[in-house]
C-alpha positions in Angstrom: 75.2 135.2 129.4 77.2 137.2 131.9 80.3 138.4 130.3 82.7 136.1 132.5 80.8 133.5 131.4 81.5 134.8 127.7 85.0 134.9 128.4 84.9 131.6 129.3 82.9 130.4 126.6 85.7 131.9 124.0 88.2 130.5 125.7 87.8 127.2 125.7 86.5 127.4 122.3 89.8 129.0 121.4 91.6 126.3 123.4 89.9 123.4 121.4 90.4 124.9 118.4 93.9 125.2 118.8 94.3 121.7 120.2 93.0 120.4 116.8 95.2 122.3 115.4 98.1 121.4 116.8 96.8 117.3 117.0 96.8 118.1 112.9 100.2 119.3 113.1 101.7 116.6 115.1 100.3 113.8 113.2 102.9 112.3 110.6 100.5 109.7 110.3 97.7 111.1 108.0 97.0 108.6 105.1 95.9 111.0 102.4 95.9 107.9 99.4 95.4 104.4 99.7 96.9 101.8 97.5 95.7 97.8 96.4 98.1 95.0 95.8 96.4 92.1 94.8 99.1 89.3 95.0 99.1 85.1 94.1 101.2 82.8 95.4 101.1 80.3 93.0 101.0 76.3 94.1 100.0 77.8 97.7 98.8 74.6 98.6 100.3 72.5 96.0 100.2 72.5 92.1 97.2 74.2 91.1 96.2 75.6 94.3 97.2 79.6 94.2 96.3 81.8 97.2 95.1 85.0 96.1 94.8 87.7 98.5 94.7 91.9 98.7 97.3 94.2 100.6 95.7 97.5 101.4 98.5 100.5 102.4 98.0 103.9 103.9 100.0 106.0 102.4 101.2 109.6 104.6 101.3 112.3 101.9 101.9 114.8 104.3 104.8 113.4 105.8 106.5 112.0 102.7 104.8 114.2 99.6 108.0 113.1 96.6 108.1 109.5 98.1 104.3 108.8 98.0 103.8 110.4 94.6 106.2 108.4 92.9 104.8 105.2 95.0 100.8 106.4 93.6 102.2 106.9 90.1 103.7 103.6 89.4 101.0 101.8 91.5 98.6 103.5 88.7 100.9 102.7 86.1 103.3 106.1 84.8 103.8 106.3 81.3 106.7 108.5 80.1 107.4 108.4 76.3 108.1 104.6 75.4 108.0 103.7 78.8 105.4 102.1 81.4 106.4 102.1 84.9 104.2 99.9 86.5 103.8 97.7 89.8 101.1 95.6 88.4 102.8 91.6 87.2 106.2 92.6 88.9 107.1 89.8 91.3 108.1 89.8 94.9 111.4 89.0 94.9 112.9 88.7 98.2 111.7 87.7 101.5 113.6 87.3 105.1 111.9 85.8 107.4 110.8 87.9 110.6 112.2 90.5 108.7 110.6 92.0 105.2 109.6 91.7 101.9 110.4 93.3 99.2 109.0 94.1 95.4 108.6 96.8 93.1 111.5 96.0 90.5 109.7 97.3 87.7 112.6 96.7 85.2 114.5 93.9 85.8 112.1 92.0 88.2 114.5 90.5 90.1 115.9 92.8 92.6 118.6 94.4 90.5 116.9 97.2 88.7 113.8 99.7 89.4 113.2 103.5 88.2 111.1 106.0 89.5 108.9 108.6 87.7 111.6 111.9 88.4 114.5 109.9 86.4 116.7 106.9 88.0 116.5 107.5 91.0 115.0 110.3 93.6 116.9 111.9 97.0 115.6 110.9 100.2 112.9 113.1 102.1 113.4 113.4 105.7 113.7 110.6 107.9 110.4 111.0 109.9 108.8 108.4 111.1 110.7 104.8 112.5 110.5 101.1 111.3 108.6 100.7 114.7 105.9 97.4 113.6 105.2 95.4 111.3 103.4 96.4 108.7 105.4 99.2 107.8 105.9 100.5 103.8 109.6 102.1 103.6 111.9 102.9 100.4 114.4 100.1 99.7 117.9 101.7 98.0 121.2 101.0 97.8 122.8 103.6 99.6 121.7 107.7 100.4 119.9 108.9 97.7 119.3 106.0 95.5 115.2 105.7 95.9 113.8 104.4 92.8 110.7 101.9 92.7 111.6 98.8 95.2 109.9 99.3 98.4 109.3 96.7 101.7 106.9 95.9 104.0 108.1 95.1 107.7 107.5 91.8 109.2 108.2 93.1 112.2 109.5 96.3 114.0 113.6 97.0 113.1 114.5 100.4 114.4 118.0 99.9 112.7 117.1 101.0 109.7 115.6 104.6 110.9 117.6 107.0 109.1 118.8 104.9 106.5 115.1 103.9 104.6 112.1 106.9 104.3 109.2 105.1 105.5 105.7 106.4 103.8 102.9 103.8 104.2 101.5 101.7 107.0 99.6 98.5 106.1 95.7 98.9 106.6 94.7 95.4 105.5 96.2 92.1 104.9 98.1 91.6 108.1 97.2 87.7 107.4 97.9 87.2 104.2 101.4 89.8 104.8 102.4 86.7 107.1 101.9 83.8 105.1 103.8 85.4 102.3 106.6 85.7 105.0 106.7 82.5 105.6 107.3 81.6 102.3 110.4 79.4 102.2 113.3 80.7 100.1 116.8 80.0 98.3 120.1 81.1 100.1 119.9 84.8 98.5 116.2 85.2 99.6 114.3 84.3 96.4 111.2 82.7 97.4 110.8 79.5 96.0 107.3 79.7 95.2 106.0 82.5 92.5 104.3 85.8 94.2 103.3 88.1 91.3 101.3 91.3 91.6 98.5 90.8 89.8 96.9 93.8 89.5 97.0 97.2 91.7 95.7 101.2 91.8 95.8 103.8 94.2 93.7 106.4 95.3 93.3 109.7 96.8 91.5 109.4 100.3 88.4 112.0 100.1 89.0 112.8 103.4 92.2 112.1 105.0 92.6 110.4 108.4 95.3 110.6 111.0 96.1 107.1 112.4 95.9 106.4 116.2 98.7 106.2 118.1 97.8 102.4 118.6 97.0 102.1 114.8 100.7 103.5 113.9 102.0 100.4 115.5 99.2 97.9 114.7 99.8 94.5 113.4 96.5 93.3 112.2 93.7 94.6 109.9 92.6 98.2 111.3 89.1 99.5 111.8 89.5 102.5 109.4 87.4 103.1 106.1 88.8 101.4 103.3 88.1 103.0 99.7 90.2 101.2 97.3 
């Protein structure tokens, strides 16, 4: 090898290297832990017939660290002196049609309470990534600085509420069943009128995180990534 043809050699290696890098940089999309929902709707299809289903979410641990540990946590069940803080039999409480629903009351169950694992309530971490598709896992609260344990899932893209909500999960599975609980009709505050419980849930580390495509960041059905969980 002459030594232009060296000096090539190293720098395109050097030049791929660093584009890696900075791809790794740039993505706000890594899912670094993945987390279950199995969910009923109970009476589906009339009395007796439940629909039981999973939700799989990518969660960004990179992007939102103190948002997606407290999620993990309390998807795993956190247990702080007398207390349990725990996902698992906690109903889904509110739904909006083409908009969201919502769950994660882990006190009160119905929409009015919630905790999360650093006391109350937990500040927000920056407003990265947008409410762009459905799909999308963000922080419910009740003003700046008020995240606790209630949490949405888009049922479709509403950019409004960039800068207001920390979003820190992107549905990997479940895009089906996400729908048909969304479709679930409801009272005049939002309550569905069937029951969806949580039935059981758990979350774990992803061995080896993943940066989502730029397509996948804005999917709305079931994604050809490895599932662990």
């Amino acid at each position: 090898m002459t030594t232009l043809e060296k000096y090539i050699f190293f720098v395109v290696v050097g030049f791929l290297c660093l584009c890696n890098v900075q791809a790794e940089i740039e993505c706000n999309y890594t899912v670094t832990t993945q987390a279950w929902f199995d969910i009923v709707i109970k009476d589906y299809d009339g009395p007796g017939e439940d629909l039981h289903d999973r939700l799989v979410v990518g969660l960004f641990g990179k992007t939102a660290p103190i948002t997606v540990l407290n999620f993990a946590k309390i998807t795993n069940g956190y247990k702080h002196r007398s207390t349990t803080l725990h996902y698992k039999n906690t109903k889904i409480h509110r739904i909006v049609v083409d908009f969201l629903i919502q769950m994660g009351d882990v006190t009160r169950g119905d929409g009015t309470g919630g905790k999360s694992i650093y006391g109350d309530t937990f500040d927000d971490e920056e407003f990265i990534l947008s409410h762009n598709s459905t799909g999308i896992v963000s922080m419910a609260n009740h003003g700046k600085n008020t995240n606790g344990s209630q949490f949405f899932i888009l049922l479709q893209q509403t950019k409004w509420l960039d800068g207001k909500h920390v979003v820190f999960g992107k549905l990997l599975k479940g895009y089906d069943f996400l729908r048909k609980i969304g479709a679930i009709d409801t009272d005049e505050i939002n309550q569905p009128k069937k029951k969806v419980k949580i039935l059981d849930c758990g979350a774990e580390d992803v061995p080896n995180p993943f940066c989502l495509s730029e397509s996948q960041s804005v999917a709305n059905a079931d994604m050809d990534v490895e599932i662990i969980v």
